[in-house]
Structure formats: C-alpha cells, structure tokens
N, C-alpha and C positions, 0 to 999 in steps of 0.2 A: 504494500500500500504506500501512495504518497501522498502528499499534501495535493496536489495538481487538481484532482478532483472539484476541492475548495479555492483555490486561486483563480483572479482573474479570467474570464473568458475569452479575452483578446489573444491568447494561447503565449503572451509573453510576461515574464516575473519581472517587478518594478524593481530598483538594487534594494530596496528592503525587504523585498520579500523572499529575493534572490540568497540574500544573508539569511532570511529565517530557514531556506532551506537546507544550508550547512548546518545547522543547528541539529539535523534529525541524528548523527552520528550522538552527539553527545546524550542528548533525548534518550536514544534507544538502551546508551551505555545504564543509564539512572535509572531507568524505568526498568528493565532487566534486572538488575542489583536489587531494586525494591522488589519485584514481585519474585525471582525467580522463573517467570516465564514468559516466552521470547513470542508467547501467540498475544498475551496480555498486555506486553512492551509494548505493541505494534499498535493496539488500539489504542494505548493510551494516548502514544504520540499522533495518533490519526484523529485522535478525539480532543489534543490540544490545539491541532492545526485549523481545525474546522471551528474551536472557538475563537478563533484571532482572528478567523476570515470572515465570520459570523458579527464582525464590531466593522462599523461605518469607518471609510478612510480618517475620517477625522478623527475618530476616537483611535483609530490605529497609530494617527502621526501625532498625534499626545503621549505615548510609551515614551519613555525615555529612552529606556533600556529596553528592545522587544526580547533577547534572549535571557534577562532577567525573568521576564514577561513569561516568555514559554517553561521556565522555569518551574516557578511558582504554579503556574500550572498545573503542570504534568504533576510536581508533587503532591498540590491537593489533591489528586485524581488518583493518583495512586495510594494516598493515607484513606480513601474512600474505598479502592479496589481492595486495600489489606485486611480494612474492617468486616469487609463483608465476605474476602475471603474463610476467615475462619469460619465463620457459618459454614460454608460449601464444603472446606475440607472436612468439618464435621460431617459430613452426608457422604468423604468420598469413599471407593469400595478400596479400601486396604490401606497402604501405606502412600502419603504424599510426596512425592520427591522433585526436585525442581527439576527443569527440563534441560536434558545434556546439550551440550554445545559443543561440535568439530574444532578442529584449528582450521581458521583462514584459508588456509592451503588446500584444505577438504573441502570445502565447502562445494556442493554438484551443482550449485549456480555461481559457482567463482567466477569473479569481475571487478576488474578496476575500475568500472564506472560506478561513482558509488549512487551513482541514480537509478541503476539498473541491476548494482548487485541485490542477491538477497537480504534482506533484513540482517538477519542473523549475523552477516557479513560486515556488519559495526558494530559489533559487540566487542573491545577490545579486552583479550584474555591477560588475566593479570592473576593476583592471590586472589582479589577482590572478588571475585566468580568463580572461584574453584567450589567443587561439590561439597565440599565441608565448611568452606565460606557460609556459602551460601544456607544449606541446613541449620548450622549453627542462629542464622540472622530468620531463619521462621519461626525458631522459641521465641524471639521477642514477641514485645506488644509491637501495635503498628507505630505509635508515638516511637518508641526506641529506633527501631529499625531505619525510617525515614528519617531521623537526627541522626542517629551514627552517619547511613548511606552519603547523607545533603555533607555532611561535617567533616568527618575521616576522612571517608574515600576521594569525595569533589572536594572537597576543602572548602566552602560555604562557610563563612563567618556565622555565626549564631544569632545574631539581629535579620540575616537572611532566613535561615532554617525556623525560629520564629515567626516569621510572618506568613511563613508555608505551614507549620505546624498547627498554627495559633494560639501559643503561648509566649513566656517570656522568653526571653535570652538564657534567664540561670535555669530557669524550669530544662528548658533544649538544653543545656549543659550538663546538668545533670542525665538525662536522658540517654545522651552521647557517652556519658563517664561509664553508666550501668550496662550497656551495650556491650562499650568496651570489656570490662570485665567479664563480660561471657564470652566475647572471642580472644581475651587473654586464655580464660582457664579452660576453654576448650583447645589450643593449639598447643602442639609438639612439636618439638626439632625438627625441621624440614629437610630431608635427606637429600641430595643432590641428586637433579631429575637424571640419571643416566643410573644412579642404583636403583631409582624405584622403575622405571623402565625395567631392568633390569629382573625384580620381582616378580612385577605384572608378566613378564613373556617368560617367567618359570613357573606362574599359577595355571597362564593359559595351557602350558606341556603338559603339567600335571594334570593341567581340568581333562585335556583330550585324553591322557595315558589310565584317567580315572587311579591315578597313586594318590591314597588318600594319606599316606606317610606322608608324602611331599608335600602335601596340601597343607599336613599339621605345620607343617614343619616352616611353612611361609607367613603362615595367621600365627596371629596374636592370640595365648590363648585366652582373653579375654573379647576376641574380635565379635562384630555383629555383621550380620546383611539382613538386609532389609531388599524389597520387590516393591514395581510399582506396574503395576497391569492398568489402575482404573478402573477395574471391572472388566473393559473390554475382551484382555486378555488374560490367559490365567497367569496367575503370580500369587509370590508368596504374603497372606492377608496380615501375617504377624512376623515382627525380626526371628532370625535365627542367630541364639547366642553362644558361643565358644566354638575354639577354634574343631575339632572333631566330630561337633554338629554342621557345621559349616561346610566342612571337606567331605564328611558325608555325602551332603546335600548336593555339591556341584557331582562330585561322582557319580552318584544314580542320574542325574541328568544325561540322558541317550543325545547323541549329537549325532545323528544321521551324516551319513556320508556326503551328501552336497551340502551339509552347515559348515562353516568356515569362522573358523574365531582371528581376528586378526588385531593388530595391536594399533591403537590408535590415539590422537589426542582428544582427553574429554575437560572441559574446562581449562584447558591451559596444562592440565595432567595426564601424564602416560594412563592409558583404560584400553580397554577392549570392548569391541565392537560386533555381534554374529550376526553372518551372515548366510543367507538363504536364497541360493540362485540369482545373487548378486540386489535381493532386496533387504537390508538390515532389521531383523528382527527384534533387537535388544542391544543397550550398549552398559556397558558395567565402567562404572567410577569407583577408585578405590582413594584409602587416606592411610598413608602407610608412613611409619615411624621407625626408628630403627631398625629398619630392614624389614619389619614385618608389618602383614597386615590389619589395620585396626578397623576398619570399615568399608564395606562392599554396599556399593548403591546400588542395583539392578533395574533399566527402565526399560518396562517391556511396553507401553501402553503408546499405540501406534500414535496418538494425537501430537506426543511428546516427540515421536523421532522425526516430523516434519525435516528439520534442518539436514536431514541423513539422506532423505531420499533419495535413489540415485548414486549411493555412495557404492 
C-alpha cells in the first residue's frame, strides 16, 4: 500500500508531500517495533496518510513540522491498535508471536525502489526487532511499550512521546525506565552471530538426523518453544518446556522428503526456515546464549509468512 491513493489527483506530489512520502520508511520502522506486525504497520501508516490528506491544504500548510505530524500520528494509532490488541490476542487460538521478518537480501519482492519495494523491505533489522526484542516489548502495557519504542529506540525526547502518549514528560519517563528494566532483565550475553549461526545449522542436522542426544545437547536445559498456527494451522496450543521435551518434540516431527529446512535470517538473526516445494511452511527464530538454546519461536500461521512468499 501507498499513500498515492490519498494524494492529489493531478497524479503529481507537491515537494511537501513528496517529503511526507520518505517519511513511510521510518513510519513503517515505528509502527513494526510497536505492534510487532508488518500487516498492522502497513495500515497504520496507510491510515496516517489518508488522515493528512483528509485536512484542507490550508490546514496542511499550518504543520510546522509535517513529519513530527505523521509522527504523533501513527503513535496515537498504534497506542489504540495495542489497546485493543490485547483483547484479540485474548481470543487468539494458541500462542501469539510476532511476525518473522527475512533479511533484505530475501526478500521475493526485493527492490531498490523503495516505492515499489515491499513493505516489509523498510523494516530496518537491528536488536531493536529481533524475536526476543520484540516478545519481551508485548508483556508491556501499551503506555510502556510506545514510551520505550518513541524514546530508546527513535530517540524522541519525552515532551514529544508525551504529547503522543498523553501524559507528562516524568509520567513517559518513568514508563520508558520500567520498560527498560524488563529488557535489561530479560537479555543475555549476545554470542557472536557466526557461533549462533553456527548452532542453528547443528539443530537443523540434528532436527533432520532426529539425534535427540544432539538436540539435548544444543538447548538449554531450561529452554522453551512455543508455536504459533493461529488456528489456521496446527501448532503447538501450549510452550514446551526443557531441553529433552523439546528434542523430543522436533524428532517425532516427520519431514517428508520434498521438506527442506534451510538456514536463514529471521529478525536480523540466524533461524531457519521449511520448506515445501519451494513454498515456506514455517520459519523458527531462536534466542540463544552461551552457545545454547534458550528459546525456539515456531511461526506456522500462513497470514504471518506473507513477507516469505516466494522465498
């Protein structure tokens, strides 16, 4: 989706509106981080454009600041999407997980033009969007979450993330402080991305060889996985905890001979990705800590692999 829709009819962008259009990369970055998902970024930002385009020129050429402007926006919109998310995820069928994202380089609508690449395709991968980032930022409330995201991450002064939030300044500081503290004490030593690579393409052998030895012998033996189907597909409805139920659990997994496990980036992290006659069925994110692993995310729920299609 672009803003084009909403802009002018004369089929050419005024230079302000031209500049609101660069604005979607960043948009997309914020609204992603907030919700965790790249079909919900999309409206958001679809739904900020059409209200700026939705205000009389006049009232447009009184913004000071328009990408302040679309700012404040998107964040209201998304502290309204977070609110109301919980309710839904209370209704959804299993485990919630945010929706994986390829590296750049993957992407099966890769393109330099960022007016025609994919969405997803400005999403810039950093910590900030790793699958344990991001899990960690859905315990919040939605107040926390939008202060950390607006504050931390963007770096928004706090008389700005206030007037998104609509509170004060200390109120949003505090906010941001308690945030913090949960992705302080959730985060471990971060291994260098070539030994966790490294891991992941010894789980994947193990997963194929069904060595459930090997498998212990990777996890953590306090590690978890968790599934997320949605419903649509099957997946697992409750985490599976320790490292022996776990290796279990991928071993009895039958991989038919045209499934293919291949090794790939998810979030900015080494994961793996299966596939089925070249259409991806599920892509697994892991959080792994001193060589072993602590957390398997399993996303099987086709709505979520959109950005894989093709891959």
């Amino acid at each position: 989706m672009t803003p084009r829709s909403t802009a002018p009819q004369n089929g050419l962008l005024d230079p302000p509106a031209s500049a609101l259009v660069a604005e979607r990369r960043r948009l997309i970055n914020l609204a992603y981080r907030m919700l965790g998902s790249l079909a919900e970024a999309e409206d958001v930002v679809q739904e900020t454009y059409a209200r700026w385009y939705a205000m009389s020129p006049r009232q447009r050429e009184a913004v000071v600041s328009p990408g302040g402007w679309l700012t404040k926006v998107a964040g209201r919109i998304c502290l309204d999407e977070l609110r109301s998310a919980r309710t839904r995820r209370e209704r959804y069928v299993g485990t919630w997980v945010p929706e994986p994202l390829p590296a750049r380089t993957e992407w099966p609508a890769y393109a330099t033009d960022d007016s025609t690449a994919d969405p997803a395709d400005r999403v810039t991968l950093d910590e900030s969007v790793s699958m344990a980032f991001l899990v960690v930022l859905e315990a919040m409330t939605p107040a926390e979450r939008v202060a950390f995201v607006l504050h931390d991450v963007f770096r928004y002064p706090f008389p700005e993330v206030a007037d998104i939030i609509g509170r004060s300044p200390a109120a949003c500081r505090q906010l941001a402080t308690s945030a913090r503290r949960r992705i302080d004490a959730s985060r471990a030593p971060l291994s260098p991305t070539a030994q966790r690579a490294g891991v992941v393409r010894e789980f994947a052998r193990a997963w194929q060889a069904k060595d459930i030895s090997a498998l212990i012998g990777l996890l953590d033996p306090d590690a978890t996985a968790v599934g997320d189907g949605g419903g649509l597909v099957t997946a697992l409805l409750h985490p599976i905890e320790g490292a022996e139920q776990i290796a279990r659990f991928f071993a009895d997994r039958t991989l038919p001979g045209r499934l293919a496990v291949r090794e790939c980036t998810v979030n900015g992290q080494p994961g793996l990705a299966a596939h089925l006659d070249g259409v991806v069925l599920s892509v697994y994110a892991f959080d792994i800590a001193d060589g072993r692993i602590r957390r398997i995310w399993a996303v099987l729920n086709p709505e979520k692999l959109r950005p894989w299609k093709g891959k």
